[in-house]
Every structure is written in structure tokens, then in C-alpha cells.
N, C-alpha and C positions, 0 to 999 in steps of 0.2 A: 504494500500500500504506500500510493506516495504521503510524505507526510510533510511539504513545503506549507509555505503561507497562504493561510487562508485569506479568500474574496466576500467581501458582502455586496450581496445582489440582491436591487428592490423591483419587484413586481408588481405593476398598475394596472387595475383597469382587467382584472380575472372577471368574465362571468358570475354570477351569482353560483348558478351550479356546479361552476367546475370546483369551486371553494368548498361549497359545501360536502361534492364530494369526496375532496381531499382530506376535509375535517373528517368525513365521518372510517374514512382509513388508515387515521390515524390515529381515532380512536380504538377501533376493531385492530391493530396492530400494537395498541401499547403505548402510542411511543406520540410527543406533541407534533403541533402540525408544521414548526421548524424542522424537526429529526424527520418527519415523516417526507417531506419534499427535499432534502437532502440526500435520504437513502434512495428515492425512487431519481432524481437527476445522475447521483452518480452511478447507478446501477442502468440506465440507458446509457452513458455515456460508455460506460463498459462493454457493455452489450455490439454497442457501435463500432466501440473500437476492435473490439475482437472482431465481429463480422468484417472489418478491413482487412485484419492480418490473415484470417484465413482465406479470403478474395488474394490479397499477393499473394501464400502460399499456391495456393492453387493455379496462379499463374505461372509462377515458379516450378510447379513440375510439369505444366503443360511446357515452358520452353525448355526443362532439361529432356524430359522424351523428345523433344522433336533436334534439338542440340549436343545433348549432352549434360554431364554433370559441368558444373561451372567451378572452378579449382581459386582457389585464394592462391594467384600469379609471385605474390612479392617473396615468397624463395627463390624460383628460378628468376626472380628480376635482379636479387641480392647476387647469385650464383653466379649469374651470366657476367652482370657489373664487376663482379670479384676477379673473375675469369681474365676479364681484358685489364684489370689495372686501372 
């Protein structure tokens, strides 16, 4: 988990019912309606972020089957360099 500096962020102008839905989730979970939109913002944001890395993954073995494996170069780049002096 990262654990940098924290942001405060204000929210205008919510629906009536999106509020109230929020409240009433975060009462059925425990937890106030700060804690409760904090857990659900950073649990999308995660959601999203992982949905990306597995989209590159996946793209990543589409071009090593059609390529090849992709090799981390800077040995023989060091090797070669070394080689000529």
C-alpha cells in the first residue's frame, strides 16, 4: 500500500440520491460516510489500475509469440562495449 501524502478533495453538487445512497452503505458496512467513499474511490482506482496492467500484459505476450521473448540487451551492450575498449 502506498502510504505518501495525503489529498483533500471536496465534492459539490452530488445528487440527492447518490448521497443518500452512499450514506446508507456506509452504514450497512460499519464504517462513516468519509471511510466509506475513500474505500470505494481507492478500490476503483485499483480495480482500474490492475485492468491496465493486465491489458499491457496481454499485449506483451501477444508480441513475444509473434516476436519473440524480449531479453534485457545491457549485458551484451556492456560485453560488446568491453570487447572493443
Amino acid at each position: 500500500m502506498f502510504d505518501g501524502p495525503m489529498t483533500e478533495v471536496r465534492i459539490r453538487k452530488l445528487d440527492e440520491w447518490v448521497t443518500s445512497w452512499l450514506k446508507a452503505q456506509a452504514i450497512l458496512h460499519g464504517r462513516s460516510l468519509e471511510k466509506e467513499l475513500r474505500e470505494l474511490l481507492t478500490q476503483t482506482v485499483r480495480t482500474h489500475k490492475q485492468r491496465i496492467a493486465d491489458e499491457l500484459l496481454a499485449g506483451l505476450d501477444i508480441l513475444e509469440s509473434k516476436h519473440g521473448r524480449f531479453t534485457n540487451g545491457t549485458k551484451g551492450i556492456r560485453e560488446e562495449r568491453d570487447r572493443r575498449g
